[in-house]
C-alpha positions as CSV (number, residue, x, y, z in Angstrom):
1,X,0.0,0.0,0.0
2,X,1.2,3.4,-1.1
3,X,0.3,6.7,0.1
4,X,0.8,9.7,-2.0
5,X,-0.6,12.9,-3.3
6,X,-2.4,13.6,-6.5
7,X,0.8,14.6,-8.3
8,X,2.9,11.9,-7.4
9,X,-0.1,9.4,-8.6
10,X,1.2,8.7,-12.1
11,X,4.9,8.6,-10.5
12,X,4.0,6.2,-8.2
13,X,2.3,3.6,-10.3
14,X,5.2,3.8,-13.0
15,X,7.6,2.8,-10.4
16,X,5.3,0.1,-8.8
17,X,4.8,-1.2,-12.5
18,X,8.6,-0.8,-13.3
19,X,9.3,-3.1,-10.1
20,X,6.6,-6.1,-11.5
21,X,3.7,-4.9,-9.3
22,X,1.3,-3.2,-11.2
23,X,-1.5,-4.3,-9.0
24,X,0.1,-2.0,-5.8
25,X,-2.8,-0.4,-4.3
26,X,-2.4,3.7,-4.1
27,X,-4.1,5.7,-1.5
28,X,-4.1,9.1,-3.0
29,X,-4.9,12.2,-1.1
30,X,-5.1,16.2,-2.2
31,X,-2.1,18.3,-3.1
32,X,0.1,19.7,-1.9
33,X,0.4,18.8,2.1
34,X,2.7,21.7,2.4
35,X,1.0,25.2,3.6
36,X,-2.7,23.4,3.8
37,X,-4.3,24.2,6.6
38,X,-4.4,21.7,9.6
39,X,-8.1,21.4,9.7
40,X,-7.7,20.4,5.5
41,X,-5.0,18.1,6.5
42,X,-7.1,16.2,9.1
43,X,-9.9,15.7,6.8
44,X,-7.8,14.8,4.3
45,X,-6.1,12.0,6.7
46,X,-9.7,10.6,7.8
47,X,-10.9,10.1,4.7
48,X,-7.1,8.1,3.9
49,X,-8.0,6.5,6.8
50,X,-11.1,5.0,5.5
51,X,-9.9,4.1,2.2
52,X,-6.6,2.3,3.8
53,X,-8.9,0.5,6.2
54,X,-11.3,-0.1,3.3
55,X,-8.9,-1.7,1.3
56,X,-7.1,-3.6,3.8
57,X,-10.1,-5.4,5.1
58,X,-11.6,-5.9,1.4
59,X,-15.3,-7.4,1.5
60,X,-15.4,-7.4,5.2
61,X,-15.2,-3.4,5.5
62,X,-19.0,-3.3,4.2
63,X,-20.0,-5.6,7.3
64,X,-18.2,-3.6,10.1
C-alpha cells in the first residue's frame, strides 16, 4: 500500500509497474500537504484513513 498525493499518482504507479507490481494499491490524497491548513490536513487523513482500512479489510469493510 502506497500513500501519496495527487501529483505523485502517475509517478507512483510507473515505479510500482517498473518493479513487476502493477496491482500495488495507491491511496491518493489532495495536493500539496505543504502550507494546507491543519483542519484540511485532518480531513484529508480521515478520509485516507477510511480508504486504507477499506482496502485492507476488502469485503469485510461493508460488514463492520
Amino acid at each position: 500500500m502506497v500513500i501519496a498525493t495527487e501529483k505523485l499518482e502517475a509517478l507512483c504507479r510507473e515505479v510500482a509497474r517498473s518493479y513487476g507490481l502493477p496491482q500495488t494499491r495507491i491511496v491518493v490524497v489532495p495536493h500539496p500537504l505543504g502550507g494546507t491548513p491543519p483542519d484540511r490536513l485532518q480531513a484529508w487523513a480521515d478520509t485516507a484513513i477510511d480508504t486504507l482500512v477499506a482496502r485492507f479489510l476488502g469485503s469485510r469493510a461493508a460488514g463492520a
